[in-house]
Biopython code that builds the backbone (N, CA, C, O; Angstrom):
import numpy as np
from Bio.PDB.StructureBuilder import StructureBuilder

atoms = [
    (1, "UNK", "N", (-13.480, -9.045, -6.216)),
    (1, "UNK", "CA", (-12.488, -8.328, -5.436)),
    (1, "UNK", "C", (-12.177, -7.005, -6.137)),
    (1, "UNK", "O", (-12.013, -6.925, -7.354)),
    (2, "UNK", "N", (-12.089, -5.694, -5.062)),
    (2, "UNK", "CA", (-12.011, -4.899, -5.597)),
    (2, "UNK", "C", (-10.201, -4.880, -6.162)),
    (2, "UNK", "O", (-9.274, -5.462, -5.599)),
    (3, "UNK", "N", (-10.128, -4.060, -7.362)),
    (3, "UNK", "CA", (-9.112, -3.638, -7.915)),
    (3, "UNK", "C", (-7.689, -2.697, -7.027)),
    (3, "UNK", "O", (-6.489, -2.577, -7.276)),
    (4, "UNK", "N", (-8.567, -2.193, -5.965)),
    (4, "UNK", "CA", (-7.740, -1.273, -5.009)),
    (4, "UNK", "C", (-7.058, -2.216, -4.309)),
    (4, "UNK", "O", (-5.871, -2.023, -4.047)),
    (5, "UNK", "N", (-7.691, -3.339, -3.917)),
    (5, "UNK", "CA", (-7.010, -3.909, -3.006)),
    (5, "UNK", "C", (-5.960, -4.529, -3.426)),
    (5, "UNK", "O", (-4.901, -4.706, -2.823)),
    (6, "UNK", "N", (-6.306, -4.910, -4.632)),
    (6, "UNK", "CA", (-4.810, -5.607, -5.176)),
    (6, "UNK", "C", (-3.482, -5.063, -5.580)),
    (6, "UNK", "O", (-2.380, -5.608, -5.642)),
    (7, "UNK", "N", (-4.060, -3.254, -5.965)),
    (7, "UNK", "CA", (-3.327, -2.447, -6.405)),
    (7, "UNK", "C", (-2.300, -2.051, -5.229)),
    (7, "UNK", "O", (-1.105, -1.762, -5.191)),
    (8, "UNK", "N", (-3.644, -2.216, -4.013)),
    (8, "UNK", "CA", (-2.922, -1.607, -2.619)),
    (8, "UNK", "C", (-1.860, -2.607, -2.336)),
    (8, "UNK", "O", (-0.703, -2.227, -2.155)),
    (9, "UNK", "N", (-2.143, -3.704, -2.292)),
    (9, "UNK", "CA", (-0.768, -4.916, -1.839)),
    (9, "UNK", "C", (0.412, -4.676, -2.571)),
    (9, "UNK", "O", (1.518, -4.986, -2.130)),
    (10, "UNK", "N", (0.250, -4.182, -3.579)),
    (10, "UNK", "CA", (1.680, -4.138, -4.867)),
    (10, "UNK", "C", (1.929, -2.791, -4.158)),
    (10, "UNK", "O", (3.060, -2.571, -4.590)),
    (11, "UNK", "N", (1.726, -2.042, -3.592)),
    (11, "UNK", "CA", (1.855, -0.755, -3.395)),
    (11, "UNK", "C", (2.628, -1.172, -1.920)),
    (11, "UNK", "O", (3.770, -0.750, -1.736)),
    (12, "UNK", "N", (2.067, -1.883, -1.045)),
    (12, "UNK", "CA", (2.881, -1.646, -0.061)),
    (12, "UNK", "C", (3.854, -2.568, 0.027)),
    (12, "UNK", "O", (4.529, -2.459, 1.050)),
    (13, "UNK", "N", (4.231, -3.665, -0.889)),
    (13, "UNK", "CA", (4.971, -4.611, -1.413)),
    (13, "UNK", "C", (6.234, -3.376, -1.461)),
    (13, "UNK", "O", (7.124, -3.217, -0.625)),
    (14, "UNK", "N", (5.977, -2.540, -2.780)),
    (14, "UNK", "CA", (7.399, -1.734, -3.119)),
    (14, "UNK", "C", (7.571, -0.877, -2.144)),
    (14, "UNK", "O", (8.728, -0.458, -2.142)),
    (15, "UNK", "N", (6.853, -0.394, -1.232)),
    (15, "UNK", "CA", (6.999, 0.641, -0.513)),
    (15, "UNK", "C", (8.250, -0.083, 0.568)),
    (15, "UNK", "O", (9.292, 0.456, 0.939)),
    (16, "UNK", "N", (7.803, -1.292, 0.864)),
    (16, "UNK", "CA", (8.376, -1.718, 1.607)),
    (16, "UNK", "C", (9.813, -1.996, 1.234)),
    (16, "UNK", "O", (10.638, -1.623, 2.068)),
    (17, "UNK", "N", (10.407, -2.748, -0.174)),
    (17, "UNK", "CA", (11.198, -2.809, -0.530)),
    (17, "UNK", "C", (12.124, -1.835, -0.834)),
    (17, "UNK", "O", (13.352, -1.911, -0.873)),
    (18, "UNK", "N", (11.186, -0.666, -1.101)),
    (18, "UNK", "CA", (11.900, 0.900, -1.399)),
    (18, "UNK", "C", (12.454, 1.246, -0.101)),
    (18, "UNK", "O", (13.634, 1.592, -0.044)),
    (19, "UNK", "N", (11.597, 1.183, 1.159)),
    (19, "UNK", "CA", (12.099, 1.055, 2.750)),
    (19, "UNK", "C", (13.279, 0.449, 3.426)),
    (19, "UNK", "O", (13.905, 0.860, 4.403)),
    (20, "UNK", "N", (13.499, -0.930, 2.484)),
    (20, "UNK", "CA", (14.170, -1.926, 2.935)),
    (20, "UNK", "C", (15.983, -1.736, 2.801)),
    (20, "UNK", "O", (16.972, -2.068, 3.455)),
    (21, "UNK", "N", (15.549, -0.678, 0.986)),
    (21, "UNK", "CA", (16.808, -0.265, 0.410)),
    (21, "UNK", "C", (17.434, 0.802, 1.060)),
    (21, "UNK", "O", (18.615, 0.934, 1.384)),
    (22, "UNK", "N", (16.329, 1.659, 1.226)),
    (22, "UNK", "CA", (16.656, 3.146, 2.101)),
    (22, "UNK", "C", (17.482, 2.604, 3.154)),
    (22, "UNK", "O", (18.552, 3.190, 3.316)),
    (23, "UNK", "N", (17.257, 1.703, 3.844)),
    (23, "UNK", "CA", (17.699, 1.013, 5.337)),
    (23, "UNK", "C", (18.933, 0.802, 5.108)),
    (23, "UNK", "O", (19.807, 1.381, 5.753)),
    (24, "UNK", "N", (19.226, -0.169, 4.035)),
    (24, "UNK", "CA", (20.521, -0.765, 3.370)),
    (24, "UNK", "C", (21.347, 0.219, 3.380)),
    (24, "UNK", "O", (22.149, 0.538, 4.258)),
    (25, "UNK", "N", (21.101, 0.761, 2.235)),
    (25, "UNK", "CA", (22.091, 2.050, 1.955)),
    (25, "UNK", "C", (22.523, 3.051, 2.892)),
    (25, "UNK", "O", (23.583, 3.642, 3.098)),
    (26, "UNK", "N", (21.095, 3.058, 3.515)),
    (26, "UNK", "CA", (21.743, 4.677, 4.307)),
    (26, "UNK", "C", (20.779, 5.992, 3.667)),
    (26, "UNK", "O", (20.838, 7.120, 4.156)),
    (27, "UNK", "N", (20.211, 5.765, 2.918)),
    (27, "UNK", "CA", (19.500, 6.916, 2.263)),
    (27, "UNK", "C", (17.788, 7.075, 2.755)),
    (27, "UNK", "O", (16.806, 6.366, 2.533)),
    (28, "UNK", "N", (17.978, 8.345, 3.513)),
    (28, "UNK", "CA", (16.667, 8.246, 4.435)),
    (28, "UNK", "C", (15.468, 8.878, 4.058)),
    (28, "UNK", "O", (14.402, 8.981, 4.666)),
    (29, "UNK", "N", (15.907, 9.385, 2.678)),
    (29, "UNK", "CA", (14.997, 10.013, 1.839)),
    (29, "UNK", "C", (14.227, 9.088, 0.849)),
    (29, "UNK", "O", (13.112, 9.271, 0.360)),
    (30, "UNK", "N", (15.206, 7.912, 0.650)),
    (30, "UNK", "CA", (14.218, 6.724, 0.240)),
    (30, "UNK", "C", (13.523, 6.275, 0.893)),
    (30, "UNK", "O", (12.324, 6.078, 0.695)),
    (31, "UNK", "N", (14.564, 5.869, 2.393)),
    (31, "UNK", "CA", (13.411, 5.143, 3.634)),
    (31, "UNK", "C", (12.226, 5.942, 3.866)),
    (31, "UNK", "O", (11.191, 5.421, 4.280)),
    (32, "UNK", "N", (12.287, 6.714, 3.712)),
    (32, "UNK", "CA", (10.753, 8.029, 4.297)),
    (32, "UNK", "C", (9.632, 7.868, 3.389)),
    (32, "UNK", "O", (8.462, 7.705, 3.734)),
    (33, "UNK", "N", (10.428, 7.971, 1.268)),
    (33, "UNK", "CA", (9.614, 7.634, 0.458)),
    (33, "UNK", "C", (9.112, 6.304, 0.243)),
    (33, "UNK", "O", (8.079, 6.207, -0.420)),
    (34, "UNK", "N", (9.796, 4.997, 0.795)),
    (34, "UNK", "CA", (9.131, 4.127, 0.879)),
    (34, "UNK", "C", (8.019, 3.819, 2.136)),
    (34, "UNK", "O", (6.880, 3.447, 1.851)),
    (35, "UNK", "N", (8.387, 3.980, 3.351)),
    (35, "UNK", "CA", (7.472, 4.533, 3.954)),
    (35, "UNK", "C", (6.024, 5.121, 3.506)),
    (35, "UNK", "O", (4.966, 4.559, 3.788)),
    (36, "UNK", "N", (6.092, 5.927, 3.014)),
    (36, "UNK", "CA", (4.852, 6.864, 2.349)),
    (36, "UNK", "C", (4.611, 5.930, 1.829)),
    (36, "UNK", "O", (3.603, 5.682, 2.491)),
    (37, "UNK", "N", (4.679, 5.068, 1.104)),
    (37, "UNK", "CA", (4.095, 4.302, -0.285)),
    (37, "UNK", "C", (3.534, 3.110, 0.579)),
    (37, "UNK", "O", (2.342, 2.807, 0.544)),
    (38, "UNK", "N", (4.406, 2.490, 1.311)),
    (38, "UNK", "CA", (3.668, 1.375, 2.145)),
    (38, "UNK", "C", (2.198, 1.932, 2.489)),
    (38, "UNK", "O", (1.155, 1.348, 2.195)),
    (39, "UNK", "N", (2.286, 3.045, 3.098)),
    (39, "UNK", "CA", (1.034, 3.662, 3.850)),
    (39, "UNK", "C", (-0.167, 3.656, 3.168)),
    (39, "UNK", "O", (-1.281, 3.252, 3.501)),
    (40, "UNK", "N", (0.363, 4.318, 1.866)),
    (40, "UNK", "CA", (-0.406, 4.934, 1.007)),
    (40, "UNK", "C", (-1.001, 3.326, 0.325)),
    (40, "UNK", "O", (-2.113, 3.300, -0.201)),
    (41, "UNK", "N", (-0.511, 2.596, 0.371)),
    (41, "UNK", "CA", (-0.603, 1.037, 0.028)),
    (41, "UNK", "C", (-1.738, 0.493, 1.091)),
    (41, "UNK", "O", (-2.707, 0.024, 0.493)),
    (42, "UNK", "N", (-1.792, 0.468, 1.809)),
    (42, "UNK", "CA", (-2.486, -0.117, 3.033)),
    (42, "UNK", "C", (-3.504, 0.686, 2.801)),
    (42, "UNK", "O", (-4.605, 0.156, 2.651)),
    (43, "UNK", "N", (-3.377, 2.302, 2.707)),
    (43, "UNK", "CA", (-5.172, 2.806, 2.733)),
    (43, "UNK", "C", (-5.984, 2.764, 1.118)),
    (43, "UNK", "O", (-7.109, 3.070, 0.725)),
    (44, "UNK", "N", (-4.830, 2.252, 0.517)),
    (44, "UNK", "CA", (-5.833, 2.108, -0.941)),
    (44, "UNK", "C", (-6.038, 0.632, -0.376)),
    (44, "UNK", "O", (-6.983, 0.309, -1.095)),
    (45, "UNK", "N", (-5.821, -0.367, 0.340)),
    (45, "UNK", "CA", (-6.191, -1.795, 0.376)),
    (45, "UNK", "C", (-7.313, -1.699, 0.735)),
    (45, "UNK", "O", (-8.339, -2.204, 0.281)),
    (46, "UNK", "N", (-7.015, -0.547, 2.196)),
    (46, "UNK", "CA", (-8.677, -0.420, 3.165)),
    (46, "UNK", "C", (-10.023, 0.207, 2.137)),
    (46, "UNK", "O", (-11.217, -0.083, 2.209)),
    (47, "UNK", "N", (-9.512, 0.900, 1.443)),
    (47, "UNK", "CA", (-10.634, 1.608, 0.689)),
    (47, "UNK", "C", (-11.124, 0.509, -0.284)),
    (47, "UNK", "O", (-12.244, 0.783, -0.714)),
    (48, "UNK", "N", (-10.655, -0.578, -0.728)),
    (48, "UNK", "CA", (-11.057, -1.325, -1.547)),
    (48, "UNK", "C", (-11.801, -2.687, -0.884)),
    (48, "UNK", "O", (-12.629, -3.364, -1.492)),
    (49, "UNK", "N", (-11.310, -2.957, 0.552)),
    (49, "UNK", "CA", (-11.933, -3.628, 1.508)),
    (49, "UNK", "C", (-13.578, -3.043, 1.416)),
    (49, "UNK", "O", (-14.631, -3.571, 1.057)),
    (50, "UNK", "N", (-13.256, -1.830, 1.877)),
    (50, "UNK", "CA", (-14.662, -1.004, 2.073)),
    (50, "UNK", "C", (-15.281, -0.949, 0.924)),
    (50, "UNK", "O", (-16.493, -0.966, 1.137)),
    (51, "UNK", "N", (-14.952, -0.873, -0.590)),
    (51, "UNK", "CA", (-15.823, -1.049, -1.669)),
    (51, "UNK", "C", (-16.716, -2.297, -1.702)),
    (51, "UNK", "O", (-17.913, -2.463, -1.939)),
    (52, "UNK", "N", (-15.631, -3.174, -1.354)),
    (52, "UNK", "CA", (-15.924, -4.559, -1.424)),
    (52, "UNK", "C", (-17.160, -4.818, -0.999)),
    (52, "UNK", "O", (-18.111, -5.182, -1.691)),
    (53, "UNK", "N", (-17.120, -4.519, 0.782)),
    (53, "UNK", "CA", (-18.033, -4.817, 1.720)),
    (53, "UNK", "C", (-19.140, -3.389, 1.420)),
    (53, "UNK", "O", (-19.882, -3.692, 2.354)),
    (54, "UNK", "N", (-19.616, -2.462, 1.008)),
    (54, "UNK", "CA", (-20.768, -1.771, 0.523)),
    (54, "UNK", "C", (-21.376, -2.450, -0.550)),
    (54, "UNK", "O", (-22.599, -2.347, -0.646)),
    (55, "UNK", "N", (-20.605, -3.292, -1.582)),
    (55, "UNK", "CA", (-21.019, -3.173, -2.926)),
    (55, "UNK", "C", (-21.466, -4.516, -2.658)),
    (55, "UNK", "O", (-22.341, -4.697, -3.505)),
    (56, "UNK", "N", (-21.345, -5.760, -1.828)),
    (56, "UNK", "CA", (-21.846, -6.787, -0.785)),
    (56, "UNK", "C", (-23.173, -6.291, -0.506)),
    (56, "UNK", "O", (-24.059, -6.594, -1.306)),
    (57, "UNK", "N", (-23.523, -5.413, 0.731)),
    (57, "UNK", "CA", (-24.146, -5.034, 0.754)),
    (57, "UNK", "C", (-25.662, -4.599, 0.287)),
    (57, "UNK", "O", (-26.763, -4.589, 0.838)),
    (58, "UNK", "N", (-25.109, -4.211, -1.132)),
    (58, "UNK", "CA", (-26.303, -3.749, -1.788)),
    (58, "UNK", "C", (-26.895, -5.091, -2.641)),
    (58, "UNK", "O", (-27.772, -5.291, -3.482)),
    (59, "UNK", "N", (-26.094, -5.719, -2.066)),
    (59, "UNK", "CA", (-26.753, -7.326, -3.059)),
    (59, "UNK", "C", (-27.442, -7.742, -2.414)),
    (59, "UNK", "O", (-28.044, -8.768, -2.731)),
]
sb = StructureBuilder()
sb.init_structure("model")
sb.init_model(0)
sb.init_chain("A")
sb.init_seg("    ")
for serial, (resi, resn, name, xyz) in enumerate(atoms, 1):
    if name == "N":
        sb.init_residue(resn, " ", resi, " ")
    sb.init_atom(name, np.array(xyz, "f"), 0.0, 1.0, " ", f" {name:<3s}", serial, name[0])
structure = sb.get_structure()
């Protein structure tokens, strides 16, 4: 398993929680920055999906 993908789950784990707080509080500059991080979480998952399945591939 690639490394991205796992990195990516912890990534959209806090993003989300960073989201969750923004929500709580009221602070929409967190919600936005957690946001971003979820995202940014999910396309490092996909990119590590896709390592996965090339590096499959060549076997």
């Amino acid at each position: 398993m690639d490394n991205n993908r796992i990195e990516g789950a912890v990534r959209q784990a806090k993003g989300s929680i960073k989201e969750a707080a923004g929500k709580i509080t009221g602070n929409v500059q967190m919600q936005a920055e957690g946001r971003a991080e979820k995202i940014a979480g999910q396309l490092q998952g996909k990119y590590g999906q896709t390592n996965d399945a090339f590096s499959r591939s060549l076997k």
